[in-house]
DRENVEXLO-746596 format. One record per residue: residue number from 1; x, y, z of N, C-alpha, C in turn. Coordinates in steps of 0.001 Angstrom, whole numbers, plus 500000, padded with zeros to 6 digits. Each point is the difference from the previous one (the first is absolute). Last residue first. Example, Ala and Ser with C-alpha at 12.3 -4.5 7.8 and 13.67 -1.06 7.14 Angstrom:
+-----+--------+--------+--------+--------+---------+--------+--------+--------+--------+
! pos !  neast ! nnorth !    nup ! caeast ! canorth !   caup !  ceast ! cnorth !    cup !
+-----+--------+--------+--------+--------+---------+--------+--------+--------+--------+
!   2 ! 512850 ! 497750 ! 507080 ! 500820 !  501190 ! 500060 ! 499230 ! 501090 ! 500730 !
!   1 ! 500290 ! 494280 ! 499930 ! 499110 !  501190 ! 500000 ! 500900 ! 501200 ! 500000 !
+-----+--------+--------+--------+--------+---------+--------+--------+--------+--------+
***
This chain:
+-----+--------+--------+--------+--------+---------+--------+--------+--------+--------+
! pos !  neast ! nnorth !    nup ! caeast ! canorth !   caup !  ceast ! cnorth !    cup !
+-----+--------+--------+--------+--------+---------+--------+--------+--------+--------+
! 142 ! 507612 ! 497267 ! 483006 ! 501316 !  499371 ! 499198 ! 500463 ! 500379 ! 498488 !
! 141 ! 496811 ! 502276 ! 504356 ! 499918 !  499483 ! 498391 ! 501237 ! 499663 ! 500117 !
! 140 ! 497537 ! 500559 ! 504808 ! 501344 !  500191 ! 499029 ! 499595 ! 499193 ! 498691 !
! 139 ! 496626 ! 502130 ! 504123 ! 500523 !  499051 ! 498850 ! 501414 ! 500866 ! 499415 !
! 138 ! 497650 ! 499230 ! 505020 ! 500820 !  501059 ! 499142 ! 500328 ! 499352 ! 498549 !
! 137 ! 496627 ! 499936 ! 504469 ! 500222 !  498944 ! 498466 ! 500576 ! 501091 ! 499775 !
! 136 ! 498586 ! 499947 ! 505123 ! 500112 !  501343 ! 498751 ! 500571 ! 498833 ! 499173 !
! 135 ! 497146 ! 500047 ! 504965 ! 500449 !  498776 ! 498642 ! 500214 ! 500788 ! 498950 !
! 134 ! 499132 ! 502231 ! 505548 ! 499524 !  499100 ! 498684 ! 500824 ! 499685 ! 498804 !
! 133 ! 499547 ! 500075 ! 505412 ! 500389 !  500678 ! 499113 ! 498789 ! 499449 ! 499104 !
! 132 ! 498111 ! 499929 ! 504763 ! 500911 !  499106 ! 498731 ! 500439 ! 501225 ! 499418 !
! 131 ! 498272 ! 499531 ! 505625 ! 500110 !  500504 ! 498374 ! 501127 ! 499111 ! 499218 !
! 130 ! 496823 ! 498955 ! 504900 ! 501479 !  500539 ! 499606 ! 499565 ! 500593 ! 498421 !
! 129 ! 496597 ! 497811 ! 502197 ! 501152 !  499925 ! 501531 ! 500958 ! 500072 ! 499306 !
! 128 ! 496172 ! 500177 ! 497103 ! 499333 !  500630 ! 501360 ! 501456 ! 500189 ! 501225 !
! 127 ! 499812 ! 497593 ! 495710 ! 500803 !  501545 ! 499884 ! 499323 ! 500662 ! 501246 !
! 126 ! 499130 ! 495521 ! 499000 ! 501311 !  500043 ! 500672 ! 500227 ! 501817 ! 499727 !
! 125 ! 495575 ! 497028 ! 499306 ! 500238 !  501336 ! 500882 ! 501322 ! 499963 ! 500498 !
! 124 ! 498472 ! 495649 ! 498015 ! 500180 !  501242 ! 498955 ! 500204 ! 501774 ! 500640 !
! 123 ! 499375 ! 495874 ! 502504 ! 498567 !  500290 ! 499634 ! 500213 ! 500659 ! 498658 !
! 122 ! 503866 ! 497710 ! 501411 ! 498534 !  498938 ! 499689 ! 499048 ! 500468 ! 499522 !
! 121 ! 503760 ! 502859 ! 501444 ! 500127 !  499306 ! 498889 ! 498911 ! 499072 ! 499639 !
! 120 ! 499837 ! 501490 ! 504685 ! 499389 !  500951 ! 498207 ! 500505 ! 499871 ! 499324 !
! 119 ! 501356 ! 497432 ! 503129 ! 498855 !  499824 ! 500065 ! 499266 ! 500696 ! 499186 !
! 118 ! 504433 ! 499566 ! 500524 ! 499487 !  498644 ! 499028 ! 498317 ! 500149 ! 500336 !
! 117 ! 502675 ! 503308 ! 502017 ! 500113 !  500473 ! 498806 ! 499664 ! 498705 ! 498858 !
! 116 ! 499589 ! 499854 ! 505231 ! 498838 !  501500 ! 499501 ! 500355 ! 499948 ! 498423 !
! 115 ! 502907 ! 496867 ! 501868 ! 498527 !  499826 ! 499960 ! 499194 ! 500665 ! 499802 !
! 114 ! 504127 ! 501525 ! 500624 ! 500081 !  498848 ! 498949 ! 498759 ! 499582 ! 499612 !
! 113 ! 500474 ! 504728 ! 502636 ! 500500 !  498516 ! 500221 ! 499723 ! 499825 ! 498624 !
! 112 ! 499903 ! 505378 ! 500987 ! 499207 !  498796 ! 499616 ! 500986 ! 498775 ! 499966 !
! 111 ! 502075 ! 504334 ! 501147 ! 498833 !  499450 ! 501044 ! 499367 ! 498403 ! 499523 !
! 110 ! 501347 ! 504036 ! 496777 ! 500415 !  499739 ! 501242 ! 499615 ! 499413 ! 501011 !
! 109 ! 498872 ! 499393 ! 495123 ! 500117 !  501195 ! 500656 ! 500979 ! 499294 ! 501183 !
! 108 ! 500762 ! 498092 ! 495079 ! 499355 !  499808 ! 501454 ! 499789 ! 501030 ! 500646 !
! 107 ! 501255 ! 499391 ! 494667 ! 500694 !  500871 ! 501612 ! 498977 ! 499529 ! 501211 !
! 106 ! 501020 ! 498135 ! 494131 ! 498561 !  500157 ! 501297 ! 501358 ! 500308 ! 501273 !
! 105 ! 500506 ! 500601 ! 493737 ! 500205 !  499277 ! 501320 ! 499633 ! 500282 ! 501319 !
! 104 ! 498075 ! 500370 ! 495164 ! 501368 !  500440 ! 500373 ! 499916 ! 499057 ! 501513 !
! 103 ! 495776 ! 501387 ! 497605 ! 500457 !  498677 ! 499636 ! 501964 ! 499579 ! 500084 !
! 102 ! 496629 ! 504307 ! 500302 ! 499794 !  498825 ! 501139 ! 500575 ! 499187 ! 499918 !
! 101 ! 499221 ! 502510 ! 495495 ! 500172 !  500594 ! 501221 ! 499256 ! 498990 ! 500741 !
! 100 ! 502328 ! 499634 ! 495865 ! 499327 !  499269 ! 500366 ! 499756 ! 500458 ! 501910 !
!  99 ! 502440 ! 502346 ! 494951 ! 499790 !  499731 ! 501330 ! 498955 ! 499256 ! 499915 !
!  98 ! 503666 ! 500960 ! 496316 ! 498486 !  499976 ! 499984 ! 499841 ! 499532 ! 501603 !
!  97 ! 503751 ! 502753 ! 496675 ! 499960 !  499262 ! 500930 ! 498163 ! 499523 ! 500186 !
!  96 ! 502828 ! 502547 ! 495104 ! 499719 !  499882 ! 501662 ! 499878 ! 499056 ! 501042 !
!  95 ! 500680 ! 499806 ! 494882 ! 500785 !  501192 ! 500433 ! 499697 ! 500821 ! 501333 !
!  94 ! 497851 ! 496520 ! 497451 ! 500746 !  499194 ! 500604 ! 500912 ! 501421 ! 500088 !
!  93 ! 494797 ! 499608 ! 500532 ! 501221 !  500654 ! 499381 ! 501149 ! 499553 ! 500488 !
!  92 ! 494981 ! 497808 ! 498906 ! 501227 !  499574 ! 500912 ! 500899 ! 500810 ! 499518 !
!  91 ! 495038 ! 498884 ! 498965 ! 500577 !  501228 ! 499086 ! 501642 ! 500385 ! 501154 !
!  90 ! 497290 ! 496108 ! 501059 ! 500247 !  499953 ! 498431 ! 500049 ! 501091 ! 499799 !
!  89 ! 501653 ! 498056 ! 504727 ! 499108 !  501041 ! 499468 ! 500436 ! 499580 ! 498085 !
!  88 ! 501466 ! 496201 ! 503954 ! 500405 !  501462 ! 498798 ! 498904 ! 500788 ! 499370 !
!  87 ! 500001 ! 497052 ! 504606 ! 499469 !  500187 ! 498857 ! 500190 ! 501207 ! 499774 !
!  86 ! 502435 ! 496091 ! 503007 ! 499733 !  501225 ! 499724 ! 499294 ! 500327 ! 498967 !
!  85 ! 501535 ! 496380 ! 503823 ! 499313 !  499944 ! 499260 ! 499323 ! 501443 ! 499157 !
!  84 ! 504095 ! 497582 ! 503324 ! 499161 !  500437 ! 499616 ! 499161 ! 500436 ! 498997 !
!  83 ! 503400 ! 497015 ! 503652 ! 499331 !  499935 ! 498780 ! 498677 ! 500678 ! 500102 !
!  82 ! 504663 ! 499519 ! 503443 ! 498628 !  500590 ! 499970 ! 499581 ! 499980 ! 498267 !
!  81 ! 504197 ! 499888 ! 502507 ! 499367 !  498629 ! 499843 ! 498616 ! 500028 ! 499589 !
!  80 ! 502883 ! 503343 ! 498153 ! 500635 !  499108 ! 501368 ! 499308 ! 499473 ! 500599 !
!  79 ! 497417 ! 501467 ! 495943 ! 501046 !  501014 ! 500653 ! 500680 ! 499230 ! 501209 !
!  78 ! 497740 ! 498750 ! 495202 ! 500788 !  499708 ! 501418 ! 500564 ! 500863 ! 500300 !
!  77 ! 495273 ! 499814 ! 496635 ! 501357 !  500807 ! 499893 ! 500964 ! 499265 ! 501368 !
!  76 ! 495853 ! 499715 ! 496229 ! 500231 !  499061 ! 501134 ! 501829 ! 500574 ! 500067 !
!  75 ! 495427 ! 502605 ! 496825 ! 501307 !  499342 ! 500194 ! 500719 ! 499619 ! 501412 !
!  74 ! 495253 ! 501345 ! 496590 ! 500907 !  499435 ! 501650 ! 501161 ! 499960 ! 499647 !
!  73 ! 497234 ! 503080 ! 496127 ! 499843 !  498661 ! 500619 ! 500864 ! 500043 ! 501305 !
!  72 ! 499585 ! 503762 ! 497039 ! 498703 !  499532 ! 500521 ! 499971 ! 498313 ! 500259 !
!  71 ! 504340 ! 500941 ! 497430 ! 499172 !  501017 ! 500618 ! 498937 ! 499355 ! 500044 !
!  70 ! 503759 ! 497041 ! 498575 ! 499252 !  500257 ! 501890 ! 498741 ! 501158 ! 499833 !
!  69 ! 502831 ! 499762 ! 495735 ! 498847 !  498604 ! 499995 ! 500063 ! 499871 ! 501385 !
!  68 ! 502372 ! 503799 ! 499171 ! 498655 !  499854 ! 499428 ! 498995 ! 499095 ! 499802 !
!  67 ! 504642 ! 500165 ! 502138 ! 499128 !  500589 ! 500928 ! 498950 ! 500381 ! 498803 !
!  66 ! 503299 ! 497295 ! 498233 ! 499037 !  499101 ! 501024 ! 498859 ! 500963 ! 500789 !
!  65 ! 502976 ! 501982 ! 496620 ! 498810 !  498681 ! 499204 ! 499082 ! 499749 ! 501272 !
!  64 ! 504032 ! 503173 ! 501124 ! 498403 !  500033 ! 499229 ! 498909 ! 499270 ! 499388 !
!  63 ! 503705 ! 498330 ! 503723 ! 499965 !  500159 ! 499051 ! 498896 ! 501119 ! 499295 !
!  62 ! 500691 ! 498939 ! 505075 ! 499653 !  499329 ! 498771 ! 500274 ! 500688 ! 498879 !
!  61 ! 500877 ! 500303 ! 506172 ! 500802 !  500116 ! 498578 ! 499229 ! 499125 ! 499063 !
!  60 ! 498534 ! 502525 ! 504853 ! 499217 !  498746 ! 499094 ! 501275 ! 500523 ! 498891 !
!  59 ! 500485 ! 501986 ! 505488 ! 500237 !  500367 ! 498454 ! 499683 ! 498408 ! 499006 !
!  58 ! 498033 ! 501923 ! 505443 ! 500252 !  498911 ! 499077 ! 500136 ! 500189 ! 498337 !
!  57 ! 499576 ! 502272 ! 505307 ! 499974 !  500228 ! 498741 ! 500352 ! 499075 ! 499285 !
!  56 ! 497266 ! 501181 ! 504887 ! 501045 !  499134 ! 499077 ! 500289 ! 500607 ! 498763 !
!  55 ! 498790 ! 502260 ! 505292 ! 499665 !  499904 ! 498258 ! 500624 ! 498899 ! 499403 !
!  54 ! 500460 ! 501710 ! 504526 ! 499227 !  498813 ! 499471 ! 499717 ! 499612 ! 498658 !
!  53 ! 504097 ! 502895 ! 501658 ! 499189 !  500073 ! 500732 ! 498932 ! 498768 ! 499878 !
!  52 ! 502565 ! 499233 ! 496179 ! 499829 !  501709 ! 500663 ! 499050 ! 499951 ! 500868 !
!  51 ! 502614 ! 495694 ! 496880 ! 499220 !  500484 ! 501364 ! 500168 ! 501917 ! 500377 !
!  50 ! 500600 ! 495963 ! 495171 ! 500531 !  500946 ! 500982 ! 499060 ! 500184 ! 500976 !
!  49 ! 501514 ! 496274 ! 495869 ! 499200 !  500950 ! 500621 ! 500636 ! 500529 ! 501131 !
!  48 ! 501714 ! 497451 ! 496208 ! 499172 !  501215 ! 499710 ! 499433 ! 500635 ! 500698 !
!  47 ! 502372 ! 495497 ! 502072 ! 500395 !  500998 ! 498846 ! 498161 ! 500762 ! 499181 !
!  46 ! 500042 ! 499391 ! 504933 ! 500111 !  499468 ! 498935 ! 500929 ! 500348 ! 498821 !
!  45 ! 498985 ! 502529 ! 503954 ! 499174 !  499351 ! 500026 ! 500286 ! 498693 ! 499584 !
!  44 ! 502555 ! 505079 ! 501244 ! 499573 !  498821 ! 499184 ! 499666 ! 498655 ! 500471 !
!  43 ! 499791 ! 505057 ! 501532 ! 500706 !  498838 ! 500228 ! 499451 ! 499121 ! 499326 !
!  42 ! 500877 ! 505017 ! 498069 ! 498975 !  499411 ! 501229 ! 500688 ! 498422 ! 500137 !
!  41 ! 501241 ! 502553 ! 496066 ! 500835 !  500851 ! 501633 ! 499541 ! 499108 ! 501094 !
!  40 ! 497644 ! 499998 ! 495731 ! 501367 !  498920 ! 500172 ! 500888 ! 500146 ! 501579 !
!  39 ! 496340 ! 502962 ! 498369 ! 499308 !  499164 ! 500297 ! 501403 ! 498605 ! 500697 !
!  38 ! 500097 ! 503509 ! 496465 ! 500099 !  500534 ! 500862 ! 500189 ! 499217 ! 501464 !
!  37 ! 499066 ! 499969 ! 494992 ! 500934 !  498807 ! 500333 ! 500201 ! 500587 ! 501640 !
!  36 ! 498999 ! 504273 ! 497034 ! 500058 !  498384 ! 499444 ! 500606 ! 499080 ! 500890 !
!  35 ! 498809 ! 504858 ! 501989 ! 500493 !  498839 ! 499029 ! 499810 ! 498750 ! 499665 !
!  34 ! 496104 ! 503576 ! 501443 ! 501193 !  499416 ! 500466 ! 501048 ! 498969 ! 498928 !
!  33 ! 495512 ! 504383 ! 500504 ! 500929 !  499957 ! 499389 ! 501230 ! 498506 ! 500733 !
!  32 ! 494833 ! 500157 ! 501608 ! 500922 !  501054 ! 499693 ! 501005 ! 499239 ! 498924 !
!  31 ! 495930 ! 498234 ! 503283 ! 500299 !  500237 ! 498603 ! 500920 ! 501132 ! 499187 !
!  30 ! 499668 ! 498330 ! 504738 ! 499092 !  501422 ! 499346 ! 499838 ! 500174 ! 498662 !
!  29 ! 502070 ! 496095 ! 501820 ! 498943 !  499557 ! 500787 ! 499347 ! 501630 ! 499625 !
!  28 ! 504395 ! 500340 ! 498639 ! 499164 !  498918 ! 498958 ! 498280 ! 499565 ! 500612 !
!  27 ! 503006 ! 502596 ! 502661 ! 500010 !  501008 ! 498766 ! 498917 ! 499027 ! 499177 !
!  26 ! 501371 ! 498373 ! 503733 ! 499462 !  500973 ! 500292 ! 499531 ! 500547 ! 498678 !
!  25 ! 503477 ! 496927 ! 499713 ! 498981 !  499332 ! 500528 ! 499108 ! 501127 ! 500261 !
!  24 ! 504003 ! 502048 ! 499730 ! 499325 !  499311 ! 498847 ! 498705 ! 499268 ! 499812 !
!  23 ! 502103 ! 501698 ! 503833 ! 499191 !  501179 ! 499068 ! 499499 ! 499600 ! 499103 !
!  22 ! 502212 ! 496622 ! 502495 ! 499113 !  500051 ! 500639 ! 498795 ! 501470 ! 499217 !
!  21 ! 504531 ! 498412 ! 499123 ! 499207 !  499073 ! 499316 ! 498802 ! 500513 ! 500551 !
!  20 ! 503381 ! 502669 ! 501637 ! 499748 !  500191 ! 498048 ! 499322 ! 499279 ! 499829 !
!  19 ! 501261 ! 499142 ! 504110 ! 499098 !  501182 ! 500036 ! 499701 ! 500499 ! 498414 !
!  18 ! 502659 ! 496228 ! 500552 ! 498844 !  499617 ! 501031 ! 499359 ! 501338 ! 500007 !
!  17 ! 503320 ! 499882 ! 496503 ! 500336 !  499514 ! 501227 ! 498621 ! 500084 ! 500369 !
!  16 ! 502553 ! 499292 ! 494779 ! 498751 !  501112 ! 500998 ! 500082 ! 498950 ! 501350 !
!  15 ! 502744 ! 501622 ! 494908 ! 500474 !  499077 ! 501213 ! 498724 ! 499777 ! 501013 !
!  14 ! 498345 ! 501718 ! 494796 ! 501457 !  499371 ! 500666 ! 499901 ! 499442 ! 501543 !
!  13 ! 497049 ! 500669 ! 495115 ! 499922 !  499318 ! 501686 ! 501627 ! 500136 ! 500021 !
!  12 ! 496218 ! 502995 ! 496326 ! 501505 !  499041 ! 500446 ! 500055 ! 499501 ! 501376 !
!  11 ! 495572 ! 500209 ! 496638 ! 501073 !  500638 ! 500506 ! 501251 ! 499753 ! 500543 !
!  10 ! 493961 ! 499943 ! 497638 ! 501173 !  499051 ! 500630 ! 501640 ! 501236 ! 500362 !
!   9 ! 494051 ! 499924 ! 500457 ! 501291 !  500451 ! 499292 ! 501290 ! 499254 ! 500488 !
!   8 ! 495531 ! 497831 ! 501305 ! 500806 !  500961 ! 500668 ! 500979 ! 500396 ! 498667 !
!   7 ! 494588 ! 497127 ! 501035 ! 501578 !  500343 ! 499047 ! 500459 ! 501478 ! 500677 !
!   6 ! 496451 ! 496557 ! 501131 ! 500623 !  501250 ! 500781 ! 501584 ! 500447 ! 499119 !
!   5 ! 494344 ! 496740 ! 499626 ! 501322 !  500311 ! 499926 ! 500890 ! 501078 ! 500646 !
!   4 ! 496933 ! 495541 ! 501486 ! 500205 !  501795 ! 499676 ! 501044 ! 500150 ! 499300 !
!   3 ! 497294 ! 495314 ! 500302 ! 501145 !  500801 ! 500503 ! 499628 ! 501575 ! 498904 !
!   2 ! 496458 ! 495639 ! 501420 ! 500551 !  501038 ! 498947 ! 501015 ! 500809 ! 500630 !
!   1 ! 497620 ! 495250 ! 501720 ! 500256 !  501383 ! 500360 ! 500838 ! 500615 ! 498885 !
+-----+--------+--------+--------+--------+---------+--------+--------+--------+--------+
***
């Protein structure tokens, strides 16, 4: 799967509370204007990563050398316990973010058991009994 890109202008982050994170998050899901690093406010995941609502965000630190010898290839990333498997676009702006829409984290609807949710996990129809975020790569150049 090929990630999107969604580069955001960058900007200042100061203090932000649960309704500032939430415009923000809003703003970026409209592709709008949001600060740099915005994303941090949300509950952290991991080191580098973050939680908004479902969304993940996951900041990648390499060097320039290294993020040219990854482009258009995988890279095997840990997010808290979870190993994943990302492919760097070969024209990869490292002055934005690259989405992996769906691939964030899974909300159950209401209602659905344990078993209704190992049972479409099996068939693959898990987005039938809830919603996913999705998977934002924030590269940091070193």
């Amino acid at each position: 799967m090929l990630l999107n890109d969604c580069t955001h202008p960058r900007g200042r982050l100061g203090v932000m509370d649960d309704e500032n994170l939430f415009a923000q998050h809003a703003r970026f899901k409209a592709d709008q204007e949001t600060p740099d690093g915005w994303y941090r406010a949300g509950h952290p995941l991991g080191e580098g990563a973050w939680v908004v609502d479902l969304d993940l965000f996951v900041e990648v630190s390499l060097d320039a050398e290294a993020w040219e010898e990854v482009r258009g290839d995988v890279l095997e990333l840990g997010v808290g316990e979870d190993v994943l498997d990302v492919e760097i676009p070969a024209d990869a702006d490292l002055d934005g973010c690259w989405t992996l829409p769906g691939a964030g984290l899974f909300e159950a609807a209401a209602g659905v058991d344990e078993e209704q949710l190992e049972e479409a996990e099996a068939l693959g129809t898990l987005g039938d009994l809830g919603r996913f975020g999705d998977l934002h790569i924030v590269p940091q150049v070193l």
